[in-house]
N, C-alpha and C positions, 0 to 999 in steps of 0.2 A: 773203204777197204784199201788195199793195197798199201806198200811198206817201202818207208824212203828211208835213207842213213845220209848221214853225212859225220865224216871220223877224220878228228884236227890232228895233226902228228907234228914233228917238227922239221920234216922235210918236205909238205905241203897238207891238202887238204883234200879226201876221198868223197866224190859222191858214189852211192847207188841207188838204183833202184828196180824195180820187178815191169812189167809191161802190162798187169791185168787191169780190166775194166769191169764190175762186177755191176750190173742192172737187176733194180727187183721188180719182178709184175703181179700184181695183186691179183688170186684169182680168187673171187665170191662164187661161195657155194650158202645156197639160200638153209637157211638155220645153221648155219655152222660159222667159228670164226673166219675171215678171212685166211687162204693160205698164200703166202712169198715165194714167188718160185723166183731164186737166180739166174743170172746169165753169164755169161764169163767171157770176156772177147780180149787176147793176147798180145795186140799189138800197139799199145797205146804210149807213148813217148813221156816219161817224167822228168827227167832231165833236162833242165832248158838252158839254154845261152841268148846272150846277142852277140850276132857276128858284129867286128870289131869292136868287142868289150870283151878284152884276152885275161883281163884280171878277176872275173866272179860268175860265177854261176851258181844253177837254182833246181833244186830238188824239190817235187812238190805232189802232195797226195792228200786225201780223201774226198769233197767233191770233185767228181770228174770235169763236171764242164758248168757252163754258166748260160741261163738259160733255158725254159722249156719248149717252146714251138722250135728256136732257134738255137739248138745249144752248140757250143762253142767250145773246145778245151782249152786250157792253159796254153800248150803250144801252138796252135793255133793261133793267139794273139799275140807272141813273142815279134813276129814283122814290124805290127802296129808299134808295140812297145819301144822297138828299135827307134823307129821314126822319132817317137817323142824322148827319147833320150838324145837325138841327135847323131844316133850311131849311123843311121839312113839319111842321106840328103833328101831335097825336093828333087832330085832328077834321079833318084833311086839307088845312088853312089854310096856304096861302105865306105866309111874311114873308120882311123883309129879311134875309139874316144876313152879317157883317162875318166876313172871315176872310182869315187872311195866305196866299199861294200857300203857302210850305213847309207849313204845316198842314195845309191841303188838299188839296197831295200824298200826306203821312203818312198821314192820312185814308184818304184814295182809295187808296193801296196795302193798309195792313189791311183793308179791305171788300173789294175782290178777291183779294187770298191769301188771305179766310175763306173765300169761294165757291171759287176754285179747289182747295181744302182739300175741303172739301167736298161737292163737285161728287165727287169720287177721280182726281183729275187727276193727274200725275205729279209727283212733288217736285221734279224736275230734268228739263230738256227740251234739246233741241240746241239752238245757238244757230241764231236766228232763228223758232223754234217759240215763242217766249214771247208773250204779251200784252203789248203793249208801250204805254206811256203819256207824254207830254209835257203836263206842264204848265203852263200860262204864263197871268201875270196882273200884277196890280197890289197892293202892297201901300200901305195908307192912309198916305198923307203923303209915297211915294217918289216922285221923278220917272219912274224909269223900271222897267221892267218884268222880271220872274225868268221863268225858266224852269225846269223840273224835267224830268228823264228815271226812268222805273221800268219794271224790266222784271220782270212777274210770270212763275214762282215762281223765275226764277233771280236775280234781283236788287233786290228788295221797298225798300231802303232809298231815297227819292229823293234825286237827286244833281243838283246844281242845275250846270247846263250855258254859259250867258250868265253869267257877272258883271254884278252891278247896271250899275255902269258902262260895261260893255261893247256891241255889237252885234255882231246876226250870226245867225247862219240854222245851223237842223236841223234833220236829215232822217232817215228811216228807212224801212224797209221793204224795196219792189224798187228800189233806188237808183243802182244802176249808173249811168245816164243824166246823173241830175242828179250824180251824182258829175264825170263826165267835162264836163258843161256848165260847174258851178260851180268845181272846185277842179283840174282839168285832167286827171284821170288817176282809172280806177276802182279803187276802193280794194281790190279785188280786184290789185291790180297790183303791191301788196307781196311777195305772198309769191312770185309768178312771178317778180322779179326777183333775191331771192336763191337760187333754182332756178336760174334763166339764170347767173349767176354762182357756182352752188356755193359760198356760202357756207353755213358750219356755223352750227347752229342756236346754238349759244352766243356768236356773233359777230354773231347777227341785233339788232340794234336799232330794232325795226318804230315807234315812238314819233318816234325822234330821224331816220327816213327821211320818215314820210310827214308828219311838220311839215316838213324841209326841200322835201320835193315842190310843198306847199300855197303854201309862200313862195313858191316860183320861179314856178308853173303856174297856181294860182288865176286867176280874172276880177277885172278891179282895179274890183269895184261897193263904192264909198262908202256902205254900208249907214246908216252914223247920218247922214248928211248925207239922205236918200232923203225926202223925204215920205209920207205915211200910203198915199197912192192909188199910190205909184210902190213902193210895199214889198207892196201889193196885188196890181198888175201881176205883177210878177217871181215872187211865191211863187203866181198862176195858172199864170204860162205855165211853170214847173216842172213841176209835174201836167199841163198839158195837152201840152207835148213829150213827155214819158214814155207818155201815152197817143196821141199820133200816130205815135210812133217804133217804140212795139212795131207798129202794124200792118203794117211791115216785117221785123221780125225772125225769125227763126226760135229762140223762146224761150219760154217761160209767158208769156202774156198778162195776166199777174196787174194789171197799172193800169186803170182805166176807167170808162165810165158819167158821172154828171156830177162837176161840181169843182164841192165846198164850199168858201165859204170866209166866215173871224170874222173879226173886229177887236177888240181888248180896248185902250182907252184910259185914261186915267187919269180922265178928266170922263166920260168915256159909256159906260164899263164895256164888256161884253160886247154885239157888235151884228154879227148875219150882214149878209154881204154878197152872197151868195147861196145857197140852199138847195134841197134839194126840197123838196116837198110830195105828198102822196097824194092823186092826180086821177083820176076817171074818162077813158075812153077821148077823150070828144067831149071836154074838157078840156086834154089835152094841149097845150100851148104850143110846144114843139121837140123834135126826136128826145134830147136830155140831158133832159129836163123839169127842168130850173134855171130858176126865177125871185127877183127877189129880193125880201124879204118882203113879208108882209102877206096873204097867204092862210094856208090851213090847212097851217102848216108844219111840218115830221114832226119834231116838239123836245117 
């Protein structure tokens, strides 16, 4: 579940994402199918950095963590991660370190296929069961900004998403919503239509349909012409329609809790624009407890 963005402009690069964690527990009732009952727990960290790596960061959702007796989330291993990138010395000392986004994709995917290797996690998962990673940054000297997608352990290689050149916004997760906001039509709606039309599976052309769909239906938002704060805007109120929309739906509830969200520029690197933080009760600021930095904030 849950719903990351990441939206490339030409004054840097947006992450967001939602806070939920959604658990299923199986209850058996004896002659009947099993029923799912969900969980929803709102405080869980997607956005991830390493301290002293000011040029990339990492948006990341659908398995939550790795591991079953001992499981573990993504930010939770972002310390470790540090370490083998070098960003942590052996006596615990942050420094700078200079690194291209492709690397530090590369990177960041063999350090989570080791753990998930290791953890005894499955070698092959359904799709949408993977750990899923986006990451987006700046490399030294370019104007604009890469993006990477990996999806652990079904597809470890990352695959750079944005052309240098290019803008434009991606999404994963429970995406339905902003599917049908941004691009007009949920991408679920491929495969219903050659069903409605019977067409045979070797005549399907799911590629060369849902680019023409995008053409026609899409929203005509000028993403590279956008300004920093206005590609801000838009990759919020993403996340936060998807979590006002499910409270009507009859569906998993899987979006929610507060909206994170980065900025990655080419002069100011890596910089939240809103985060949690871990407060006592009298502490608490608003029912999302989002403020933006500068307190003790859960990175």
């Amino acid at each position: 579940m849950s719903l990351g963005i990441v939206l490339k402009g030409s004054e840097g690069v947006v992450l967001a994402a939602d806070s939920r964690v959604t658990l299923f527990s199986q209850i058996v009732v004896p002659g009947k199918p099993p029923i799912l009952l969900p969980a929803s727990f709102d405080n869980a960290t997607k956005i991830l950095r390493v301290e002293g790596v000011d040029s990339v960061g990492v948006v990341t959702y659908g398995q939550g963590a790795i591991g079953a007796a001992q499981p573990r989330t993504a930010h939770s291993y972002m310390p470790e991660f540090a370490v083998v990138l070098g960003a942590i010395d052996s006596v615990g000392q942050k420094k700078k370190t200079e690194i291209t986004v492709k690397k530090f994709a590369e990177e960041l995917s063999k350090f989570f296929l080791e753990r998930w290797t290791n953890a005894g996690m499955p070698a092959k998962v359904a799709p949408g069961d993977e750990m899923v990673f986006l990451v987006a940054g700046y490399d030294k000297g370019e104007p604009y900004g890469k993006v990477f997608e990996i999806f652990v352990p079904n597809n470890p290689t990352p695959t750079e998403k944005i052309p240098l050149a290019a803008f434009g916004a991606i999404w994963g997760g429970q995406r339905s919503i902003t599917d049908r906001l941004v691009q007009g039509f949920d991408s679920a709606a491929i495969n219903q239509i050659y069903q409605a039309l019977k067409i045979p599976a070797p005549q399907q052309t799911t590629a060369n349909l849902e680019a023409h769909l995008k053409t026609q239906l899409s929203l005509k938002i000028p993403i590279q012409f956008l300004p920093l704060q206005d590609c801000v805007d838009l990759a919020t109120f993403l996340v936060k329609a998807t979590i006002l929309l499910q409270r009507w739906t009859v569906d998993v509830r899987g979006v929610g809790g507060a909206v994170d969200v980065a900025t990655i520029t080419r002069t100011g690197g890596f910089e939240f624009i809103q985060t949690k933080r871990v407060v006592g009760e009298t502490d608490r600021l608003d029912k999302t407890n989002s403020i933006k930095p500068g307190g003790s904030n859960v990175q």
